[in-house]
MOPAC internal coordinates of N, CA, C and O (Angstrom, degrees):
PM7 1SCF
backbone

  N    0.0000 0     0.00 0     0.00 0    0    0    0
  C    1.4447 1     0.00 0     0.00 0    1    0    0
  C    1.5226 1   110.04 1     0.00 0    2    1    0
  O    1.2310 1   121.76 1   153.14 1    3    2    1
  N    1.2620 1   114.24 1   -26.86 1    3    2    1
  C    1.5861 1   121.57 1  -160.08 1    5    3    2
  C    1.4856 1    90.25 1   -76.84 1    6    5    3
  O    1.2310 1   119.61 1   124.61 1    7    6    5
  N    1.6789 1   118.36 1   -55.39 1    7    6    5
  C    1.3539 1   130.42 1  -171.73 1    9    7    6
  C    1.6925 1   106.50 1   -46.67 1   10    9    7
  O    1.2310 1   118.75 1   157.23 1   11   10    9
  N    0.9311 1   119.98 1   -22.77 1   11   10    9
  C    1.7776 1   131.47 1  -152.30 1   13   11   10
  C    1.4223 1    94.09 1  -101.78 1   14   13   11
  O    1.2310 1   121.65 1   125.25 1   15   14   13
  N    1.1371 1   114.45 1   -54.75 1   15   14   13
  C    1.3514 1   107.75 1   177.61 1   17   15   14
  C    1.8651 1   129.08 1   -71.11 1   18   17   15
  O    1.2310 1   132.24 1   153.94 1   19   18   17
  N    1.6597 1    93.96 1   -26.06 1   19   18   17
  C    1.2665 1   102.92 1   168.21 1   21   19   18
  C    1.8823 1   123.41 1   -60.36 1   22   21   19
  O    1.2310 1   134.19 1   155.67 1   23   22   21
  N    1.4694 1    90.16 1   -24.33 1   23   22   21
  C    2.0088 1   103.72 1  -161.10 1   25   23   22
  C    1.8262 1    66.84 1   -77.66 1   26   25   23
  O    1.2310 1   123.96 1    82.00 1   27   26   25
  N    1.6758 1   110.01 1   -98.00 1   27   26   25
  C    1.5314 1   114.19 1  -174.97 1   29   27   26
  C    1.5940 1   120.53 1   -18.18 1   30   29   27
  O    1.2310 1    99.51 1   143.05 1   31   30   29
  N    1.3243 1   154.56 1   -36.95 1   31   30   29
  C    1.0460 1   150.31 1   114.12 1   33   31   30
  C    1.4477 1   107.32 1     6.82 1   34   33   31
  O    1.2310 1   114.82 1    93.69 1   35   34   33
  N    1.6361 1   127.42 1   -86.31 1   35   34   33
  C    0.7601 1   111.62 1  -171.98 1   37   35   34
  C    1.5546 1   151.31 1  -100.73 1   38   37   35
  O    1.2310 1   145.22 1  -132.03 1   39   38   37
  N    1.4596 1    68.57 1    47.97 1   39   38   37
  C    1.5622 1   102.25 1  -165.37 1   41   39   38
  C    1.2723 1    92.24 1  -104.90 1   42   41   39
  O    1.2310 1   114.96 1   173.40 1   43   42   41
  N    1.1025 1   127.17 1    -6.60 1   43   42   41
  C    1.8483 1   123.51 1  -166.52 1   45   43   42
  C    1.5855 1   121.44 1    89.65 1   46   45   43
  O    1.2310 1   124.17 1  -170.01 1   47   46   45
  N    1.6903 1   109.61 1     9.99 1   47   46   45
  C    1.6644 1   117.03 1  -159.82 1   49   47   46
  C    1.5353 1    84.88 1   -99.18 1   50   49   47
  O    1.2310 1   123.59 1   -43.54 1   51   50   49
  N    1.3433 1   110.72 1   136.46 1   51   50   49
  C    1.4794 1   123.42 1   172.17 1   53   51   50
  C    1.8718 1   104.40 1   -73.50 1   54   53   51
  O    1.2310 1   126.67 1   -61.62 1   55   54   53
  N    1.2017 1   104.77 1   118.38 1   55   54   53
  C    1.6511 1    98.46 1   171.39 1   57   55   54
  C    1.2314 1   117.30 1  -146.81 1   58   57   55
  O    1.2310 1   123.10 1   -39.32 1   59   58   57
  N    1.5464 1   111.66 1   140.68 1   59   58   57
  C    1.6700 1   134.80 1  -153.27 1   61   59   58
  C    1.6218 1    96.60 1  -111.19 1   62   61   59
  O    1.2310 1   120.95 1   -52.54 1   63   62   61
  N    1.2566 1   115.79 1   127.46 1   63   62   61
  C    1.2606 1   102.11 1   173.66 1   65   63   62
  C    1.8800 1   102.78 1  -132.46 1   66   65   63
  O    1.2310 1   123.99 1   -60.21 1   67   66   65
  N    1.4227 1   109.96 1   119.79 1   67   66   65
  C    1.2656 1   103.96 1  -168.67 1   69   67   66
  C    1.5826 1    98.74 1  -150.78 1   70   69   67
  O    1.2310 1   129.50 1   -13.96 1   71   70   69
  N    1.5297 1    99.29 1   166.04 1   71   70   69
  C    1.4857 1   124.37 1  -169.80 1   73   71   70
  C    1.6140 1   118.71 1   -66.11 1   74   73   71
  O    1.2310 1   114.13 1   -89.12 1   75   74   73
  N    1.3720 1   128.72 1    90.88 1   75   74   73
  C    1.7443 1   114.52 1   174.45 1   77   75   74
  C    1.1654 1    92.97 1   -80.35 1   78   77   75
  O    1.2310 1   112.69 1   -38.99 1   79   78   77
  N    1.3065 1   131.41 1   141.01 1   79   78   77
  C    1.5077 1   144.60 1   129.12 1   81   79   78
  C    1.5055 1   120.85 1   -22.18 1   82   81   79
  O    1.2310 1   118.57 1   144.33 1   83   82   81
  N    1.4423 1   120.34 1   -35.67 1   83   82   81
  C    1.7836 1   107.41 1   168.18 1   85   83   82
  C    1.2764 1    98.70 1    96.75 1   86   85   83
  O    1.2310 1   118.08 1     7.71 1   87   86   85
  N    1.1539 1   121.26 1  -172.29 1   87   86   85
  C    1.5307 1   127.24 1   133.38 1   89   87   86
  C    1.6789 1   144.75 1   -34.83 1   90   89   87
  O    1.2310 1   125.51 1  -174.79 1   91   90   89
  N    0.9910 1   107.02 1     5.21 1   91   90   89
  C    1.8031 1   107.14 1  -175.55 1   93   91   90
  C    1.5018 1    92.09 1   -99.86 1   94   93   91
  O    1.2310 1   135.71 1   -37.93 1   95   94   93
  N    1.5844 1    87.20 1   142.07 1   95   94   93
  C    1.6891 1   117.44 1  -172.22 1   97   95   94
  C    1.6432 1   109.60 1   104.83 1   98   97   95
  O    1.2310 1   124.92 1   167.59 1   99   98   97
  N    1.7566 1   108.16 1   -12.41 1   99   98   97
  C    1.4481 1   100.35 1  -156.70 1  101   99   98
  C    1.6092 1    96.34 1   -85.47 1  102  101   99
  O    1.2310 1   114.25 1   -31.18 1  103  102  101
  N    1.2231 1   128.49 1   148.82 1  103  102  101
  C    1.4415 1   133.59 1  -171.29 1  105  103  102
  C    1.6257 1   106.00 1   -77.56 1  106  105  103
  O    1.2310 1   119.18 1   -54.09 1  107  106  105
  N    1.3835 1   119.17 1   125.91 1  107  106  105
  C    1.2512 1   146.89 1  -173.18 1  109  107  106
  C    1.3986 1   117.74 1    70.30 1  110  109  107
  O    1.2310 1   117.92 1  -149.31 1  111  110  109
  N    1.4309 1   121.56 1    30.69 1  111  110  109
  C    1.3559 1   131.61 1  -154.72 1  113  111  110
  C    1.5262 1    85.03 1   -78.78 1  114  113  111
  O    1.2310 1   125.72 1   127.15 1  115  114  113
  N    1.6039 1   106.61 1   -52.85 1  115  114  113
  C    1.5839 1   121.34 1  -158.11 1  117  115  114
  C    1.3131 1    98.67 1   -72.23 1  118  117  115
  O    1.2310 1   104.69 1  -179.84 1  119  118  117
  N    1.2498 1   145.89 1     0.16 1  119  118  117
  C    1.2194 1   138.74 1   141.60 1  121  119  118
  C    1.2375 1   125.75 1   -86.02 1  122  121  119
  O    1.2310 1   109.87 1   154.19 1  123  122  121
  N    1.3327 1   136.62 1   -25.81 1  123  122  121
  C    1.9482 1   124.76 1   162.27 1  125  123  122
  C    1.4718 1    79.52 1   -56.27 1  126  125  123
  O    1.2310 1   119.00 1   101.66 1  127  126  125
  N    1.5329 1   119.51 1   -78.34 1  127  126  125
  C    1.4382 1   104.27 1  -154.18 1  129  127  126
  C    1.1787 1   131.95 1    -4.15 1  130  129  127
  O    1.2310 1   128.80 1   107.52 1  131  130  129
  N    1.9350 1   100.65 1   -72.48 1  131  130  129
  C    1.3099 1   114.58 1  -168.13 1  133  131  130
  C    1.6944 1   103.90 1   -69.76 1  134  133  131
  O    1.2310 1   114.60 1   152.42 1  135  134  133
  N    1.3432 1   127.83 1   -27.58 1  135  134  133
  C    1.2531 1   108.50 1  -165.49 1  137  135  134
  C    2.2220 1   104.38 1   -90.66 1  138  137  135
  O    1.2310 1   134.82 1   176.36 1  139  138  137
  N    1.4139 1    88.93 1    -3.64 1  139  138  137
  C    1.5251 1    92.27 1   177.50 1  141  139  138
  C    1.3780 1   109.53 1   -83.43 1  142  141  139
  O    1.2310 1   116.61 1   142.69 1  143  142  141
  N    1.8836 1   124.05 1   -37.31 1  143  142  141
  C    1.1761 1   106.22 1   150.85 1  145  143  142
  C    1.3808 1   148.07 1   -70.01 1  146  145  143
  O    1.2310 1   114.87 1   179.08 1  147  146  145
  N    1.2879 1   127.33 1    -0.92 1  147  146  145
  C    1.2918 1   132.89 1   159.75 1  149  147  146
  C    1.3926 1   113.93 1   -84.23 1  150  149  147
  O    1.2310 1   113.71 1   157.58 1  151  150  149
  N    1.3942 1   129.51 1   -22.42 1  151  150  149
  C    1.4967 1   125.28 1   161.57 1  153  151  150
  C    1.4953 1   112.92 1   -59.80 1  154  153  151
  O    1.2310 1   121.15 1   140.59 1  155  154  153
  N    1.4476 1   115.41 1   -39.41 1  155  154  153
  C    1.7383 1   115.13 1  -174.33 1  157  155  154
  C    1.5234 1    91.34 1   -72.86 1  158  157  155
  O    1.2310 1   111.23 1   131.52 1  159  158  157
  N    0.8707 1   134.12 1   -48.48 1  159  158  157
  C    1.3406 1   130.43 1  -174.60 1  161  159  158
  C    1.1021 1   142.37 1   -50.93 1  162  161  159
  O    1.2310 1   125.60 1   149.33 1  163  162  161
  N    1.0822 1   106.85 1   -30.67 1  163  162  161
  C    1.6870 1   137.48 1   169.92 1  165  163  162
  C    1.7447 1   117.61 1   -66.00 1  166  165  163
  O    1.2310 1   125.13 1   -47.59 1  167  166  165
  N    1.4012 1   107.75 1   132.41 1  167  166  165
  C    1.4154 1    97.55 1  -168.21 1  169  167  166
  C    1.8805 1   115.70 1   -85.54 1  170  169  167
  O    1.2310 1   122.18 1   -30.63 1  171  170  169
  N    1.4643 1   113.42 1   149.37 1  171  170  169
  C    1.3096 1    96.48 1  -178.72 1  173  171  170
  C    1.5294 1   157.86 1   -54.34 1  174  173  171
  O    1.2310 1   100.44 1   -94.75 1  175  174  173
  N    0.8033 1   153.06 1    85.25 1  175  174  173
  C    1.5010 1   150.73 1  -146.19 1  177  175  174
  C    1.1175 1   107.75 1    -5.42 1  178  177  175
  O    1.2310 1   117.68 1   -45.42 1  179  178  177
  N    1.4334 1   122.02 1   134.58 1  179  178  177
  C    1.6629 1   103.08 1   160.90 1  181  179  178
  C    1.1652 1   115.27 1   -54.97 1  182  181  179
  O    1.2310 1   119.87 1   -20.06 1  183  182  181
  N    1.4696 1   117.86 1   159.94 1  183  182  181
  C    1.4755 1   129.85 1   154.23 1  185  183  182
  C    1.8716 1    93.80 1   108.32 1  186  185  183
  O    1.2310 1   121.33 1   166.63 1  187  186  185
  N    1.2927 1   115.06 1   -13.37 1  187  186  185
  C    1.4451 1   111.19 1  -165.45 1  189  187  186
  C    0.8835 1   117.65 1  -151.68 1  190  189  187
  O    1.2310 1   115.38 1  -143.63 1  191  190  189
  N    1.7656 1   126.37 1    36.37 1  191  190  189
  C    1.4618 1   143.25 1   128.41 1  193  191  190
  C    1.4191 1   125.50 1   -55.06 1  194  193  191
  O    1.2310 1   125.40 1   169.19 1  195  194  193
  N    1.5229 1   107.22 1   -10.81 1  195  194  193
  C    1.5506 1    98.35 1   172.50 1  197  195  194
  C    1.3886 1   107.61 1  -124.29 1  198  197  195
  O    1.2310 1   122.51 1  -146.44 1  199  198  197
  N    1.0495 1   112.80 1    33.56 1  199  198  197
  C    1.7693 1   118.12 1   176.48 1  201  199  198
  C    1.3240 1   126.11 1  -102.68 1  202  201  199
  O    1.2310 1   120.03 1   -90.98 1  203  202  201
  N    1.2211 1   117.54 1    89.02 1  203  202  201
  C    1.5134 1   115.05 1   171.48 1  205  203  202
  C    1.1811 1   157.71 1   -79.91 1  206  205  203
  O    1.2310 1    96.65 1     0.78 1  207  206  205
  N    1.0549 1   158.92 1  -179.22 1  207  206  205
  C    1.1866 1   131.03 1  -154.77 1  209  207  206
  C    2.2152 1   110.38 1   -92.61 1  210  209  207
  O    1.2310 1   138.64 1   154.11 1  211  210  209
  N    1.2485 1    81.46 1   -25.89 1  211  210  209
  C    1.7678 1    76.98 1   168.78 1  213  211  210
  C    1.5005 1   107.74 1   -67.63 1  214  213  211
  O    1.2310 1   122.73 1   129.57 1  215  214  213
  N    1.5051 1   112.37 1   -50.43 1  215  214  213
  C    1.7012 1   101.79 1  -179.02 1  217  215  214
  C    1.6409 1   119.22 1   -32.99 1  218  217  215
  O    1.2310 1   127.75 1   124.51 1  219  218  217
  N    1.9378 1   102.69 1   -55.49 1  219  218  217
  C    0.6952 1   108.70 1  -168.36 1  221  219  218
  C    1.8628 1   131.52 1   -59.30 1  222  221  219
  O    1.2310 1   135.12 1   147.15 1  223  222  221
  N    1.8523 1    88.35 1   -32.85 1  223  222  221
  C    1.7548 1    96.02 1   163.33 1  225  223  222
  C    1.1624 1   127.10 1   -74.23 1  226  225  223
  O    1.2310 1   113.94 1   162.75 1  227  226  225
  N    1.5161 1   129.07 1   -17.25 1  227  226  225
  C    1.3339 1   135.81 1   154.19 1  229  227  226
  C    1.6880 1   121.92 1   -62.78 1  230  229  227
  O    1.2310 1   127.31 1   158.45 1  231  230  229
  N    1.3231 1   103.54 1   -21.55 1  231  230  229
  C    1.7453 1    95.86 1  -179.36 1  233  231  230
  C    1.8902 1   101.31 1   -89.03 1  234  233  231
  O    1.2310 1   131.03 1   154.93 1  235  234  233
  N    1.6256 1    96.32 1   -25.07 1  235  234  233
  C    1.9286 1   103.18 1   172.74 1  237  235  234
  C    1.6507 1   109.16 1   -50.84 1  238  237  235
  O    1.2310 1   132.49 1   135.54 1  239  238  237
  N    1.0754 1    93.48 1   -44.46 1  239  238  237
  C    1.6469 1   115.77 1  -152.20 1  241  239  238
  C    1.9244 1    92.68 1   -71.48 1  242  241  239
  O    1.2310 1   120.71 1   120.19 1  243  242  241
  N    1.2347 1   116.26 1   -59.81 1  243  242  241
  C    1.2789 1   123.87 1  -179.99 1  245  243  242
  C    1.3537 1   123.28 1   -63.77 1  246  245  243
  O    1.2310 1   119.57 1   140.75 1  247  246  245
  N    1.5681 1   118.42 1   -39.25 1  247  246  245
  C    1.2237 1   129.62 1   151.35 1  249  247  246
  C    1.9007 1   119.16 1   -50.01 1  250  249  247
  O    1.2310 1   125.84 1   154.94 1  251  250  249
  N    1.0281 1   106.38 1   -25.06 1  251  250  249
  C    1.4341 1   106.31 1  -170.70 1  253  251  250
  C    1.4968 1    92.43 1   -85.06 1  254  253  251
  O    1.2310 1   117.72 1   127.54 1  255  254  253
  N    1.4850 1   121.94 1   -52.46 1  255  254  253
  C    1.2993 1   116.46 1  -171.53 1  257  255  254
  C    1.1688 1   136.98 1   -79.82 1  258  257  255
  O    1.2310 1   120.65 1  -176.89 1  259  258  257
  N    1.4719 1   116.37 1     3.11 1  259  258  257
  C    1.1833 1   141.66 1  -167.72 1  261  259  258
  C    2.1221 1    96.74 1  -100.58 1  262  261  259
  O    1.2310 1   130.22 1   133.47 1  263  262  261
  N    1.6970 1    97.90 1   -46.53 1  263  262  261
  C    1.7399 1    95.32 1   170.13 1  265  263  262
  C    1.8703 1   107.40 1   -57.15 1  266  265  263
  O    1.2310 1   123.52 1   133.52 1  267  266  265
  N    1.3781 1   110.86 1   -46.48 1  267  266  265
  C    1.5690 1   102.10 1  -168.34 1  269  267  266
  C    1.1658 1   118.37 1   -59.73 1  270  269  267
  O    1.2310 1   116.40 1   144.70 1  271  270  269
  N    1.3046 1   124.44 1   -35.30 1  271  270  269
  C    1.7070 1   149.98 1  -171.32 1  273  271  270
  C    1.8882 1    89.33 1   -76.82 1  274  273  271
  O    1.2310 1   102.64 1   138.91 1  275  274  273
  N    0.6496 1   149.42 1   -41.09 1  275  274  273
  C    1.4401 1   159.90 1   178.98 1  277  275  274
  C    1.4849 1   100.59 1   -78.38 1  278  277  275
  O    1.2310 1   103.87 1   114.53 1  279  278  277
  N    1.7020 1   147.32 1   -65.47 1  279  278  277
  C    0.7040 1   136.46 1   170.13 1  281  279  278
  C    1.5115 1   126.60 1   -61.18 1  282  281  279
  O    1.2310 1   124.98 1   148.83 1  283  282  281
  N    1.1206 1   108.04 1   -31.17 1  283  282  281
  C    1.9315 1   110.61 1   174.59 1  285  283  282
  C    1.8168 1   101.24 1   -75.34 1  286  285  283
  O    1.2310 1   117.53 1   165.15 1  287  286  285
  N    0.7879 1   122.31 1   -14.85 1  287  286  285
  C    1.8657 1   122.24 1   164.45 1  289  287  286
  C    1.1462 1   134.86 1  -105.74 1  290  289  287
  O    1.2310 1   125.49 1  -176.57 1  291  290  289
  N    1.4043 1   107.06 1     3.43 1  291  290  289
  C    1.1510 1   131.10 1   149.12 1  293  291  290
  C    1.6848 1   119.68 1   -71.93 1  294  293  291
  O    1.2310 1   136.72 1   114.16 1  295  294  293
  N    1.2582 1    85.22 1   -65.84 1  295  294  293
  C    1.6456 1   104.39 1  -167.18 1  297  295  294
  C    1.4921 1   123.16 1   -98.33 1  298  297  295
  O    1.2310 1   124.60 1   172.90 1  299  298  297
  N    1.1347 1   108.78 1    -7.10 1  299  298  297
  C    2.1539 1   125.55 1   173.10 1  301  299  298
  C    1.7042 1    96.42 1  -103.71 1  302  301  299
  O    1.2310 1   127.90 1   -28.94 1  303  302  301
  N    1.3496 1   102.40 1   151.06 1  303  302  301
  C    1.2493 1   107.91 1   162.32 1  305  303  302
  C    1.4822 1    88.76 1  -154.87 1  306  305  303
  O    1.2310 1   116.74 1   -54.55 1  307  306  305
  N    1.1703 1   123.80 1   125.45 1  307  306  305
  C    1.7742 1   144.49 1  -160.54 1  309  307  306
  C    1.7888 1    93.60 1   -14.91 1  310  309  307
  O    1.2310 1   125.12 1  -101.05 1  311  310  309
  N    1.4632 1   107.78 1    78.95 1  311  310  309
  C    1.1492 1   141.38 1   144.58 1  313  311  310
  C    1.6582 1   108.79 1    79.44 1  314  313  311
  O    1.2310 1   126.77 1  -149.90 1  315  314  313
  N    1.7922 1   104.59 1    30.10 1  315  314  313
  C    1.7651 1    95.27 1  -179.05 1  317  315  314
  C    1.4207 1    85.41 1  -135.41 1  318  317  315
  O    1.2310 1   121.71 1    12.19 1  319  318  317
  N    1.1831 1   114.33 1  -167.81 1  319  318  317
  C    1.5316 1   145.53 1  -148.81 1  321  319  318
  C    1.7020 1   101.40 1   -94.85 1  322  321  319
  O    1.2310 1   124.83 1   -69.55 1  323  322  321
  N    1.5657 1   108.33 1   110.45 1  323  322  321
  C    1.5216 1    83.25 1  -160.35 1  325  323  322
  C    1.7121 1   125.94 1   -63.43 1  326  325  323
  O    1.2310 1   127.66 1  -173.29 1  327  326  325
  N    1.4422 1   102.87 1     6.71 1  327  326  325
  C    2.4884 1    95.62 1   161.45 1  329  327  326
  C    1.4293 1    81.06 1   -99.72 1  330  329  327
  O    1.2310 1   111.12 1  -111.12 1  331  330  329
  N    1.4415 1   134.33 1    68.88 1  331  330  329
  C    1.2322 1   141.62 1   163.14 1  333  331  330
  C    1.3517 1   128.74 1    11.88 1  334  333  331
  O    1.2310 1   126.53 1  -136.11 1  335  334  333
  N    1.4767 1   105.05 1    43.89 1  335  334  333
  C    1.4407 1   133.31 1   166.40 1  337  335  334
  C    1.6091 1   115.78 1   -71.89 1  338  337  335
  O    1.2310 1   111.80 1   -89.64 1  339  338  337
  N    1.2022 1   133.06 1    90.36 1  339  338  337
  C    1.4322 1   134.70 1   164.88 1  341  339  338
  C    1.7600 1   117.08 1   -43.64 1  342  341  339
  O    1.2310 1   126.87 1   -36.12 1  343  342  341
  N    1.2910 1   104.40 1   143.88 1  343  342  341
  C    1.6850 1   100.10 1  -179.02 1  345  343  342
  C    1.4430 1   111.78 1   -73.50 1  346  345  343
  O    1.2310 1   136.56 1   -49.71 1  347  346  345
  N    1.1998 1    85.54 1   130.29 1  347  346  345
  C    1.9748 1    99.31 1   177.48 1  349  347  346
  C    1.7785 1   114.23 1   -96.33 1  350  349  347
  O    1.2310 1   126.07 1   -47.20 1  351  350  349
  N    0.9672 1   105.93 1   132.80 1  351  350  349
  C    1.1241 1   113.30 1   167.90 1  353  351  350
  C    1.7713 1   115.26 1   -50.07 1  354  353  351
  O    1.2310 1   126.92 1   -32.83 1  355  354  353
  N    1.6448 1   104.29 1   147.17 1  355  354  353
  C    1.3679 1    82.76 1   152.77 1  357  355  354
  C    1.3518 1   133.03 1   -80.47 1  358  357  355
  O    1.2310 1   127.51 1    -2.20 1  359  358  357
  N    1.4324 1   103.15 1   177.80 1  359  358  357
  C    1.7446 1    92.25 1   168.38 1  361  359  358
  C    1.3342 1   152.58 1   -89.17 1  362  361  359
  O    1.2310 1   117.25 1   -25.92 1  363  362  361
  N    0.6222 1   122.84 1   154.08 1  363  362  361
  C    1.5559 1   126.38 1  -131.79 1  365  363  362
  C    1.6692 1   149.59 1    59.66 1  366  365  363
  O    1.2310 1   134.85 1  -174.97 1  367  366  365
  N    1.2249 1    88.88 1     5.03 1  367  366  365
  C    1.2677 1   133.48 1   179.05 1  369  367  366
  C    1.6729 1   107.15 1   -77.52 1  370  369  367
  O    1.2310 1   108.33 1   -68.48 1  371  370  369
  N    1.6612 1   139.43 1   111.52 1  371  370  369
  C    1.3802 1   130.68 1  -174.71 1  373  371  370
  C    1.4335 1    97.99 1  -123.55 1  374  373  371
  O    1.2310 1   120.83 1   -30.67 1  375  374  373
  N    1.2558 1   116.02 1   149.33 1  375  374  373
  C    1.4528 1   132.27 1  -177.69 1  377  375  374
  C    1.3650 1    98.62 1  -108.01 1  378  377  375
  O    1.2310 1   120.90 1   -48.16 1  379  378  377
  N    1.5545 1   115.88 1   131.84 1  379  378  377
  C    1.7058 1   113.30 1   164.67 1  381  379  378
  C    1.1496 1   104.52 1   -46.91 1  382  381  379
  O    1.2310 1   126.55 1     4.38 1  383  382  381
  N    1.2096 1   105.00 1  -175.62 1  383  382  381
  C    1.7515 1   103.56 1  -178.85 1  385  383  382
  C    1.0823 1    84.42 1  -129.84 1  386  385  383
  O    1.2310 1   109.03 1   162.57 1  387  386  385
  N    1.9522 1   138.15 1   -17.43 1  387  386  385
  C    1.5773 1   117.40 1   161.33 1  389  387  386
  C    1.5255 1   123.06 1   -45.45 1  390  389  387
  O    1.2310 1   133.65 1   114.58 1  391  390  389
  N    1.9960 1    91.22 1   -65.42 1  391  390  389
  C    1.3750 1   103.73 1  -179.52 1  393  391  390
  C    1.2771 1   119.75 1   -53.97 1  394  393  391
  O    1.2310 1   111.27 1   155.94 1  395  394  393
  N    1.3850 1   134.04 1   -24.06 1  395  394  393
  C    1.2341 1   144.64 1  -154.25 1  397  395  394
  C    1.5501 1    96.12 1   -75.54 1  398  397  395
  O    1.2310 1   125.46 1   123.88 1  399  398  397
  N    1.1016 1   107.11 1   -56.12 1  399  398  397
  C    1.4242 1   119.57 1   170.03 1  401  399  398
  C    1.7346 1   132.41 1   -63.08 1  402  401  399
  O    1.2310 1   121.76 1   161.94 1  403  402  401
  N    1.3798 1   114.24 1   -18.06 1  403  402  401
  C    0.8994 1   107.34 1  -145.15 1  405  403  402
  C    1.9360 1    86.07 1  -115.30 1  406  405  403
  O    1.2310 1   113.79 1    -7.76 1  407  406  405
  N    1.5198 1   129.36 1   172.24 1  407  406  405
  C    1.7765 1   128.18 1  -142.75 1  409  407  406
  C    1.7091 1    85.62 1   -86.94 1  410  409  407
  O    1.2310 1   119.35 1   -31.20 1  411  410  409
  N    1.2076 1   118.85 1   148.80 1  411  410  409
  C    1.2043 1   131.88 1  -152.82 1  413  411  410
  C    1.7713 1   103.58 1   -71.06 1  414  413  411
  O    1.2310 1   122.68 1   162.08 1  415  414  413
  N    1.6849 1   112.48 1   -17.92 1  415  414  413
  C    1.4866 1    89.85 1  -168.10 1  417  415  414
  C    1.6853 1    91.78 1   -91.34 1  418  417  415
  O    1.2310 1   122.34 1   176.68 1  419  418  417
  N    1.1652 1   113.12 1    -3.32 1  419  418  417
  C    1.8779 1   112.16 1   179.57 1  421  419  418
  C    1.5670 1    94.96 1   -84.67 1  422  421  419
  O    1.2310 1   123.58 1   139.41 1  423  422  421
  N    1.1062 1   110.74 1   -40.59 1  423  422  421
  C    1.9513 1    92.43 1   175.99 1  425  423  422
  C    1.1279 1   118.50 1   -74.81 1  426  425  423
  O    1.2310 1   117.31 1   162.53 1  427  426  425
  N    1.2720 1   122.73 1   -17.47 1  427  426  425
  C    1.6732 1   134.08 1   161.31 1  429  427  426
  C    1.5235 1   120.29 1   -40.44 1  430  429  427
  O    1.2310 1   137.04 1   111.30 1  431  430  429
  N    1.1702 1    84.61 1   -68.70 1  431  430  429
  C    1.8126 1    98.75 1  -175.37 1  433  431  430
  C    1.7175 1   106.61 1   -80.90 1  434  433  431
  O    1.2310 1   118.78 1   163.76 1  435  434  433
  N    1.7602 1   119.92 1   -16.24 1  435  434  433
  C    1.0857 1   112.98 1   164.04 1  437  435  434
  C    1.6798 1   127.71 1   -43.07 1  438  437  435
  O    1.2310 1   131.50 1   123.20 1  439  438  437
  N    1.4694 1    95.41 1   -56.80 1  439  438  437
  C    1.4691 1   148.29 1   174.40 1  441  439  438
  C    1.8254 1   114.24 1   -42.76 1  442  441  439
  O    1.2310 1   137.38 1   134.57 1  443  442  441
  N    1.1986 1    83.93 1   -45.43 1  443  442  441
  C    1.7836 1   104.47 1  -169.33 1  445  443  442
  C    1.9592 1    92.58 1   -92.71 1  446  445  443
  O    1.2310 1   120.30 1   142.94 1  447  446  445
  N    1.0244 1   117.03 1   -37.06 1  447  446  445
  C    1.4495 1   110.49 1  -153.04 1  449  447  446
  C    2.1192 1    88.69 1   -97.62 1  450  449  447
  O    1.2310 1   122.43 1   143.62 1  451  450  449
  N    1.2331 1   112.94 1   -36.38 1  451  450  449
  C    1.7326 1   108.35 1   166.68 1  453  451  450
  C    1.6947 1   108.47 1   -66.97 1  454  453  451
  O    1.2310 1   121.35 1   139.68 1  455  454  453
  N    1.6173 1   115.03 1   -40.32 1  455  454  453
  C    1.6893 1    85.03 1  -172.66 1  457  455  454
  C    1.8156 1    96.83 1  -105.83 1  458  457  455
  O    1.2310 1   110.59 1  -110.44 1  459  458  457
  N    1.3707 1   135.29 1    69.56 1  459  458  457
  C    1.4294 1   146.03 1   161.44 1  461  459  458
  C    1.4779 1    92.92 1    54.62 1  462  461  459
  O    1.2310 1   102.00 1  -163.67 1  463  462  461
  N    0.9907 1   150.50 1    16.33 1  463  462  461
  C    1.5551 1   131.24 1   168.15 1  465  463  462
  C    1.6280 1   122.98 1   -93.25 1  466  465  463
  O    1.2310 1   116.75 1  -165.90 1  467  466  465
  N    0.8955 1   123.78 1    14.10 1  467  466  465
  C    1.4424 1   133.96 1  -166.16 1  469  467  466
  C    1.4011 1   105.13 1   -87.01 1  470  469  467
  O    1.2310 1   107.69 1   -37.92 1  471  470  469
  N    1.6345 1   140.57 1   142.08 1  471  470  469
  C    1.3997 1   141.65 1  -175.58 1  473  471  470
  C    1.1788 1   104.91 1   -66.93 1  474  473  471
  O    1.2310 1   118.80 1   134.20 1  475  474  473
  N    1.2782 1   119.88 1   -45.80 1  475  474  473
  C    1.4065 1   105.18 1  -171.02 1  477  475  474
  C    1.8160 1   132.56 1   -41.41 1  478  477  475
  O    1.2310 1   137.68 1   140.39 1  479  478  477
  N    1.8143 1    83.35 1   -39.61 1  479  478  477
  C    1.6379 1   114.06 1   171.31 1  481  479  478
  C    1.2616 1   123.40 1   -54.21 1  482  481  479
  O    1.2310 1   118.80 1   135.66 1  483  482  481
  N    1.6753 1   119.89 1   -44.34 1  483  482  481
  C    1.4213 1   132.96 1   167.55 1  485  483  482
  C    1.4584 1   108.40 1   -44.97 1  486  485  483
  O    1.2310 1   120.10 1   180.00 1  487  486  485

């Protein structure tokens, strides 16, 4: 902090560097305290002294993809509704029958470039 204020200092930035009190006085403070230092203190569970935090985002990561892969075969069957119900529009709602037909990122930009939203337009 001292270093930070020294650069800003001489930079021409007016800087105050002074003491807050923190938390003391606040009611039950002195108890997280004490029970926050006996948690650091405590040695780690077995089984999970060698677990780190990448492991741990790699088992997130695999776990996550392992639910989607499980839910898309559940619930897709080569791209309809699995009681093989196709998505319906709502109503009143009409689909070109170009775009309708035509690979989804060309009806995209069809879509985007007929109702003014398309980048190019920006």
């Amino acid at each position: 902090a001292h270093r930070a204020a020294e650069k800003l200092a001489l930079r021409g930035q007016p800087v105050t560097i002074q003491w807050v009190p923190g938390h003391s006085g606040i009611e039950g403070n002195e108890q997280a305290d004490q029970a926050a230092k006996r948690a650091a203190s405590k040695q780690t569970a077995p089984g999970f002294e060698h677990l780190s935090l990448a492991h741990v985002r790699r088992a997130c990561t695999e776990a996550r993809r392992a639910a989607v892969s499980e839910w898309a075969q559940i619930n897709a069957v080569q791209g309809r509704h699995r009681d093989g119900r196709v998505y319906k529009m709502p109503q009143g709602w009409n689909l070109d029958p170009v775009a309708g037909k035509a690979p989804k990122r060309l009806a995209s930009r069809y879509y985007q470039l007929k109702t003014g939203h398309a980048d190019s337009l920006k």
